[in-house]
C-alpha positions in Angstrom: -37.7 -4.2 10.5 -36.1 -0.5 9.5 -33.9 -1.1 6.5 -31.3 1.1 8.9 -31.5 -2.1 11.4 -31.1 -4.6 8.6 -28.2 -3.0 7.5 -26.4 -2.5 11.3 -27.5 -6.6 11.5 -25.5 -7.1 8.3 -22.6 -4.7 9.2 -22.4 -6.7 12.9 -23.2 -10.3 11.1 -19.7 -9.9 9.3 -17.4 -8.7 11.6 -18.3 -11.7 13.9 -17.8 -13.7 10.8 -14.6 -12.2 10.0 -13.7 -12.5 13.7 -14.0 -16.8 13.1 -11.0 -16.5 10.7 -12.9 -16.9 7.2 -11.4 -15.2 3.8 -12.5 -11.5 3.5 -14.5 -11.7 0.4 -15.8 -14.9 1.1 -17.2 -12.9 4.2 -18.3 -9.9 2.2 -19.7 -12.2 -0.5 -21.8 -14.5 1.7 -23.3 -11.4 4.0 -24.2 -9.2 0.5 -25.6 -13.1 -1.2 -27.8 -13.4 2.1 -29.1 -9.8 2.6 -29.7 -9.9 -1.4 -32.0 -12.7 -1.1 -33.6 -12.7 2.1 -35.0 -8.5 1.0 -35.7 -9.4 -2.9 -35.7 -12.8 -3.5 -34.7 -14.1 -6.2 -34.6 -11.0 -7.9 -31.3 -10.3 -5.7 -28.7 -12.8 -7.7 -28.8 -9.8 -10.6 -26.6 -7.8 -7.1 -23.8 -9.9 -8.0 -24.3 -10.6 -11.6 -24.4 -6.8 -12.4 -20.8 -6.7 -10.0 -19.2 -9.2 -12.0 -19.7 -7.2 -15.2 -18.6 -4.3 -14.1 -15.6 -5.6 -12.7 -14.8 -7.2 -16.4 -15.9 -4.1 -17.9 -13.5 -1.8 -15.7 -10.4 -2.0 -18.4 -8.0 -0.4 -16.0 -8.1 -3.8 -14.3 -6.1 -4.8 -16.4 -2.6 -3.2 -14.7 -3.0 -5.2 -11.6 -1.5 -8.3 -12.8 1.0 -6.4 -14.8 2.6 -4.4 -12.1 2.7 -7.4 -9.4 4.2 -9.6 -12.1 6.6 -6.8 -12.7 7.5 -6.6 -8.8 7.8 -10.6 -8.6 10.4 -10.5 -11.5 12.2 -8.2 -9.9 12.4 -9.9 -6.9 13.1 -13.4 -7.7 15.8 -12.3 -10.2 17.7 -10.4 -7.7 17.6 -7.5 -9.0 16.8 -6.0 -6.0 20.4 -7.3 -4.2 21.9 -5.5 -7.0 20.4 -2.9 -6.0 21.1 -2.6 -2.5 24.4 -3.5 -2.9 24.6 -0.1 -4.4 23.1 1.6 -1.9 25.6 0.1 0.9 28.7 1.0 -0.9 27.4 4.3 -1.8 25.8 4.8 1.6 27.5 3.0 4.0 30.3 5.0 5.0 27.9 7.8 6.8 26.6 6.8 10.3 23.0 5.4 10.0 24.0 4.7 5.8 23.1 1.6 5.3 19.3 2.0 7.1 19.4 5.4 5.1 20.0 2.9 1.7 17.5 0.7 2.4 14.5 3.2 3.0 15.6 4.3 -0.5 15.8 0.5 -1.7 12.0 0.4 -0.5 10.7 3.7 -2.0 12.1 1.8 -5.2 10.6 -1.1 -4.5 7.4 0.2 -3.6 7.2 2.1 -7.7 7.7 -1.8 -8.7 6.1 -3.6 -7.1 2.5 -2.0 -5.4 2.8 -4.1 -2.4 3.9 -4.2 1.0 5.1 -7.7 1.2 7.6 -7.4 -1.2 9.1 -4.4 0.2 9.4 -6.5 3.9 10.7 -9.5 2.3 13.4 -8.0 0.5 14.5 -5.9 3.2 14.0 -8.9 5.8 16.1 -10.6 4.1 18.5 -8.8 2.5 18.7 -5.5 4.5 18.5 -6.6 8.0 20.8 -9.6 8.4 23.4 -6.8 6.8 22.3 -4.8 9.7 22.5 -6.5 12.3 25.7 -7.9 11.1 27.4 -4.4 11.7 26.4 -3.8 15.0 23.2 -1.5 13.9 20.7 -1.0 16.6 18.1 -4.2 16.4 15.1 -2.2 17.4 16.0 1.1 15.1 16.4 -0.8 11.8 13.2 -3.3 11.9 10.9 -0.1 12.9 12.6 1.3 9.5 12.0 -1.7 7.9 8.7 -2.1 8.5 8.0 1.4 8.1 9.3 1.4 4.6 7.8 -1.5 3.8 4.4 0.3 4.0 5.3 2.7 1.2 4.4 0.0 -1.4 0.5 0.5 -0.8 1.2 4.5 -1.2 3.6 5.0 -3.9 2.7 3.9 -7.5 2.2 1.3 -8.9 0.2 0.7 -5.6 -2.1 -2.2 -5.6 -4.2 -0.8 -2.3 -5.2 2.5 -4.7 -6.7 0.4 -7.2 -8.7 -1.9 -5.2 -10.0 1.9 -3.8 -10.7 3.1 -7.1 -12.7 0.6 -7.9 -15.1 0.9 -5.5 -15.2 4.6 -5.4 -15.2 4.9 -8.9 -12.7 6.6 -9.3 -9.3 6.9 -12.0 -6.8 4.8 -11.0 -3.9 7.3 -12.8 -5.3 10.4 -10.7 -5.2 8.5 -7.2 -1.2 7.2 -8.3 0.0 10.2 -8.8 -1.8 11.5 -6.1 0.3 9.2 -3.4 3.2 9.9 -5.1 4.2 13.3 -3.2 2.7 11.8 0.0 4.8 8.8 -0.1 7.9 10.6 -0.8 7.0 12.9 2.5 6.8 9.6 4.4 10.2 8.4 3.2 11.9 11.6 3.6 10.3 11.9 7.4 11.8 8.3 7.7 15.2 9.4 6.1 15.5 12.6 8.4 14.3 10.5 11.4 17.5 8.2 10.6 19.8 10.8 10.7 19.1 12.7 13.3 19.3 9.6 15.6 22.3 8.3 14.2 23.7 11.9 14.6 22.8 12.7 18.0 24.3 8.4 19.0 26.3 6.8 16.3 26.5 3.8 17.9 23.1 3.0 16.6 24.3 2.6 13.0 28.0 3.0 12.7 29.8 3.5 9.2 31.7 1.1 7.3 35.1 1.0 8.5 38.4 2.4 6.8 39.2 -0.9 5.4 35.8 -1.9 3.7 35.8 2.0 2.4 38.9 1.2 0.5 37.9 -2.0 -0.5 34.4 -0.6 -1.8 35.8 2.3 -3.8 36.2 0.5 -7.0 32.6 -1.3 -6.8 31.2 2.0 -7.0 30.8 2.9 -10.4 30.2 -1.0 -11.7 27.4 -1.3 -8.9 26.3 1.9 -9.9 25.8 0.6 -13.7 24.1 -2.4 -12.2 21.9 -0.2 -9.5 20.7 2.0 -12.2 18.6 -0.5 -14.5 15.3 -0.3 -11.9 15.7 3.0 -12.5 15.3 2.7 -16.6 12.6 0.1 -16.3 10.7 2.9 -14.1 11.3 5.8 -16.3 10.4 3.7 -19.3 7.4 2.6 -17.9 6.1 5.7 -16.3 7.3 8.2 -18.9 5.0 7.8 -21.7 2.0 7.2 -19.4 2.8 10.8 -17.7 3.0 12.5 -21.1 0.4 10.9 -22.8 1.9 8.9 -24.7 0.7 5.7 -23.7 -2.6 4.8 -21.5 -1.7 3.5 -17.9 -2.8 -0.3 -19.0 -0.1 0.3 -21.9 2.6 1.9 -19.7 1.9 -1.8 -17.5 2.5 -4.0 -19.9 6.0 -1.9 -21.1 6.7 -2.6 -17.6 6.4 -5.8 -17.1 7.4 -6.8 -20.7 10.8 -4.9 -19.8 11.3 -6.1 -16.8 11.0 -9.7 -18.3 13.4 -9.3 -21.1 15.8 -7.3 -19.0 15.9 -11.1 -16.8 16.1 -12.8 -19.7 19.1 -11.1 -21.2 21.1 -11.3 -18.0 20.0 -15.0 -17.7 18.0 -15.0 -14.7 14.9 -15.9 -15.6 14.9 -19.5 -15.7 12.2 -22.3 -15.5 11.4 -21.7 -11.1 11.9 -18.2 -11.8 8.8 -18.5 -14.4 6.7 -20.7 -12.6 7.2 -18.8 -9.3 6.3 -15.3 -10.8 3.4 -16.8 -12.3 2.0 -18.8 -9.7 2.0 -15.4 -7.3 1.1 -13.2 -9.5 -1.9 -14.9 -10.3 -2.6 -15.8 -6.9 -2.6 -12.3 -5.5 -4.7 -10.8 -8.9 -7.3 -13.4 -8.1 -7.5 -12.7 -4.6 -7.9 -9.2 -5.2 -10.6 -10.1 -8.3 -12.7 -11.5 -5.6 -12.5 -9.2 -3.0 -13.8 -6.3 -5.4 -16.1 -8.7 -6.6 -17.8 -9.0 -3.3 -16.9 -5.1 -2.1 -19.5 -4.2 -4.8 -22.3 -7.0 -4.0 -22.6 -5.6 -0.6 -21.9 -2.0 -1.7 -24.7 -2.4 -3.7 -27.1 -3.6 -1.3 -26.2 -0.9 1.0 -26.9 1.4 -1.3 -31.0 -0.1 -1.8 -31.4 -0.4 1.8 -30.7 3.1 2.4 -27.8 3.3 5.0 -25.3 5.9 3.3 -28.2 8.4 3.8 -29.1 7.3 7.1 -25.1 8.0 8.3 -25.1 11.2 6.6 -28.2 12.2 8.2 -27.2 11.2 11.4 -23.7 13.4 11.4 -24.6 16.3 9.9 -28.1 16.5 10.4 -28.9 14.7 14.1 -25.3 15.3 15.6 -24.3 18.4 13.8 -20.6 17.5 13.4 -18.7 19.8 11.3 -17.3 18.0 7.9 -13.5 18.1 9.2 -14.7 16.5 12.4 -16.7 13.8 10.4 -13.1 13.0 8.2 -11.3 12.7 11.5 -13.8 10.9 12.7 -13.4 8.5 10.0 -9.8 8.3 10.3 -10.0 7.3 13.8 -12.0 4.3 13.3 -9.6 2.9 10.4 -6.9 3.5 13.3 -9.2 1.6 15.7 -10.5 -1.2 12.8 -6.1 -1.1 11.8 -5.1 -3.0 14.7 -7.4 -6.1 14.2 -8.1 -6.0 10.5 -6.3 -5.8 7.0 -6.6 -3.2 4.6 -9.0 -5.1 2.4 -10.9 -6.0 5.0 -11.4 -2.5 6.1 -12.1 -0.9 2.9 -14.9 -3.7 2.0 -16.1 -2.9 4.8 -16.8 0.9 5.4 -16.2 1.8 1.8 -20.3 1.7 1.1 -20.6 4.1 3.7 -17.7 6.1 3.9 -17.1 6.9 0.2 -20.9 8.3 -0.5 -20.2 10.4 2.5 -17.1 12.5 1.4 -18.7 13.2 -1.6 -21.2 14.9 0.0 -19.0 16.5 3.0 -18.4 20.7 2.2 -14.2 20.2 2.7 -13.8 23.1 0.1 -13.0 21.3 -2.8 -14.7 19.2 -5.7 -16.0 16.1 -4.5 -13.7 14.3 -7.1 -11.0 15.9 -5.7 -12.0 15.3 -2.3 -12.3 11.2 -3.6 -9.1 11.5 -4.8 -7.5 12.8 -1.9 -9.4 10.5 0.5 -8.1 7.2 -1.3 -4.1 8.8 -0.2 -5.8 9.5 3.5 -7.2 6.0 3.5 -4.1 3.8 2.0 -2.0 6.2 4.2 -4.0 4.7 7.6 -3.7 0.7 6.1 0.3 2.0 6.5 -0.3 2.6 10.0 -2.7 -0.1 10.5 0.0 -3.1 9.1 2.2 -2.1 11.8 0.1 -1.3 14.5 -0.2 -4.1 17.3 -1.6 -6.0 18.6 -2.8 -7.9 15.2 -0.6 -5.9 12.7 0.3 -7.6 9.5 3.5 -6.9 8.9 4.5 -7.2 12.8 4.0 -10.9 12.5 6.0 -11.0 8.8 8.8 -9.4 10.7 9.6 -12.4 13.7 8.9 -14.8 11.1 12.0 -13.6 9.1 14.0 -11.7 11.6 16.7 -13.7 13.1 15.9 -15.7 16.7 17.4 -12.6 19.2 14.9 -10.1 17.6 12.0 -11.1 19.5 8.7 -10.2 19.0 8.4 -7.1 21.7 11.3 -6.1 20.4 9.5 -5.5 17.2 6.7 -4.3 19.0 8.8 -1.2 20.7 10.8 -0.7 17.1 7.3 0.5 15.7 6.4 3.1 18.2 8.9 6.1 17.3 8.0 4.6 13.4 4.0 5.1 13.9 4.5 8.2 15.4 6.3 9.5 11.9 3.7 8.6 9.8 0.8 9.7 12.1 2.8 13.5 11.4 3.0 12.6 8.0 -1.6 11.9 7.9 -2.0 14.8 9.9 0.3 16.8 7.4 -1.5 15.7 4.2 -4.7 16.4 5.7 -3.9 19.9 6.3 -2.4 20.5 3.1 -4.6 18.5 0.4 -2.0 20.2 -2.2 0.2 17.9 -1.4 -1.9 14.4 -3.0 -3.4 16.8 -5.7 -1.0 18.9 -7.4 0.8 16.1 -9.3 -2.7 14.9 -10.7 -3.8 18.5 -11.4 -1.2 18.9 -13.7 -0.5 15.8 -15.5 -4.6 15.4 -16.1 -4.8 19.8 -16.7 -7.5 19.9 -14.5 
């Protein structure tokens, strides 16, 4: 058999098996493991032996459990109610405020944290019920919150980024600060989205009345005190990694190790506190161990039977398709693979045959650069894709932690203005490339 029809037999074989429900990188694993074998025999256990080691060889590995400890702290030790208390005192009294505070609360979030989960729960259950209670528009504020929600896999510390840089090989510093700019554009497109609805009917998210004004004038300035400390842990984390003064696995641990004394100081992190930070954070690092584990098993034997030449011969050589029209091409399908699939599942998936390929394509820059700015185009369509029905992730995070009357086609309809804004916001970064690589041109000198 053509090593181009083994590999469409294994590239079938494990979207029916992901269709039966099975874990991603058990998938991914099992189909890389069988190929391996059944083409080299024995000789095809040193695929996932030489995968392992250079997963435990790949140092920058080492930030993943840092940063997602750091988000867990600061989520289980509320400091992220302080935080949005701030926001609704400072914000509240303009029409749309309080949805307008907690976009911010989740671009904040988001450089904590590096996931999306977070970001919903917190403003599931903190943001919304606040919402809801003031006669904001149902539909409006859980598009918002699920659209901001999204920014955790774009904005740094983003979690997404380094499972991509791992299997394209690629710095994990360069591709942060490449979404940082891009995810900034997204919130501010959410933000000015917000209040031009809430100017044009202010009955979608009316302002605090006169009475809670007065009373919130003096909890200003000691909320603002309060509201301010995510800030410092940020700055202190990210400064010296931006001007070189620390490596990005140092500016990690500064992070976390702040983050955790800050809690203890205030007296917040106590025994479940521990114990619950832990037991998640090593959960989600583990699960994310695995799935690059397995991503580079079957990456590698896609790359012996041959396939990423076969698909570049086949679109710029049998098809003639222009290199844009392959890259929009390729976007499409993660927009197609988005609404029945997780991010992981799609990068595992296409990655050994996507990544090889825009290496190659002539989009007028180097092809690091073009790696680089790929991996913002990429985490920016898993965005899309965890609010896209009919099997988005997030949709289904949402009606299990929005109150009974917001039902699920109400969340449904609250995404569509929402996916709209951020398929402007992919379009716009695919037009101006500037946008992911200026920050990492300058930091790096390149």
């Amino acid at each position: 058999m053509p090593y181009e029809y083994i590999a469409l037999v294994m590239f079938g074989g494990m979207l029916v098996m992901l269709l039966t429900g099975q874990r991603v990188f058990a998938v991914i694993g099992f189909i890389g493991a069988v190929a391996g074998l059944a083409l080299w025999g024995t000789g095809g256990s040193a695929i996932p032996f030489t995968s392992a080691i250079k997963l435990m060889n790949w140092y920058p590995m080492l930030t993943l459990p840092m940063f997602v400890w750091m988000g867990y702290v600061m989520s289980e030790t509320r400091m992220a109610d302080d935080l949005y208390r701030m926001f609704h005192v400072w914000f509240g009294p303009i029409p749309g405020g309080l949805a307008i505070g907690t976009i911010l609360l989740m671009v904040l979030i988001s450089a904590m944290n590096g996931l999306s989960v977070a970001g919903l729960a917190i403003g599931a259950t903190i943001a919304l019920p606040e919402m809801l209670r003031r006669g904001y528009d149902k539909r409006m504020i859980t598009g918002i919150i699920q659209g901001g929600s999204s920014l955790g896999i774009l904005i740094p510390p983003s979690v997404v980024l380094v499972l991509y840089a791992m299997i394209a090989r690629q710095p994990v510093g360069q591709l942060w600060l490449a979404g940082v700019f891009p995810g900034l554009l997204m919130a501010g497109v959410f933000l000015l989205y917000i209040v031009v609805r809430c100017a044009r009917n202010p009955a979608l998210g009316p302002p605090l009345s006169a009475e809670e004004r007065l009373a919130s004038r003096g909890e200003r300035f000691r909320l603002l005190r309060a509201g301010i400390l995510p800030f410092a842990i940020f700055a202190a984390m990210m400064g010296p990694f931006i001007y070189g003064w620390a490596s990005l696995v140092e500016a990690s641990v500064i992070g976390a190790a702040i983050a955790t004394l800050v809690a203890l100081v205030r007296g917040r992190m106590t025994r479940r506190v521990f114990e619950s930070c832990m037991v998640q954070t090593l959960g989600v690092s583990c699960m994310f161990m695995w799935i690059i584990l397995a991503a580079l098993a079957f990456g590698a034997v896609f790359d012996g039977l041959g396939a990423v030449k076969a698909l570049e011969d086949l679109f710029l050589q049998d098809l003639g398709l222009s290199p844009w029209t392959i890259l929009v091409l390729m976007q499409v399908s993660f927009l197609v693979m988005g609404m029945f699939l997780d991010d992981t599942a799609m990068l595992v998936i296409v990655a050994p045959l996507y990544v090889p390929l825009v290496a190659k394509l002539d989009l007028g820059m180097p092809p690091q650069d073009a790696l680089i700015w790929y991996g913002v185009l990429y985490t920016i369509t898993c965005q899309i894709a965890y609010i896209t029905p009919p099997f988005g992730y997030n949709l289904f995070l949402m009606r299990a932690m929005a109150p009974d009357h917001v039902t699920l086609g109400d969340i449904y309809r609250s995404i569509v203005p929402i996916v709209a804004l951020m398929l402007v916001t992919l379009i716009v970064v695919m037009a101006f490339p500037g946008i992911a690589l200026w920050l990492p041109h300058l930091v790096y000198g390149q």
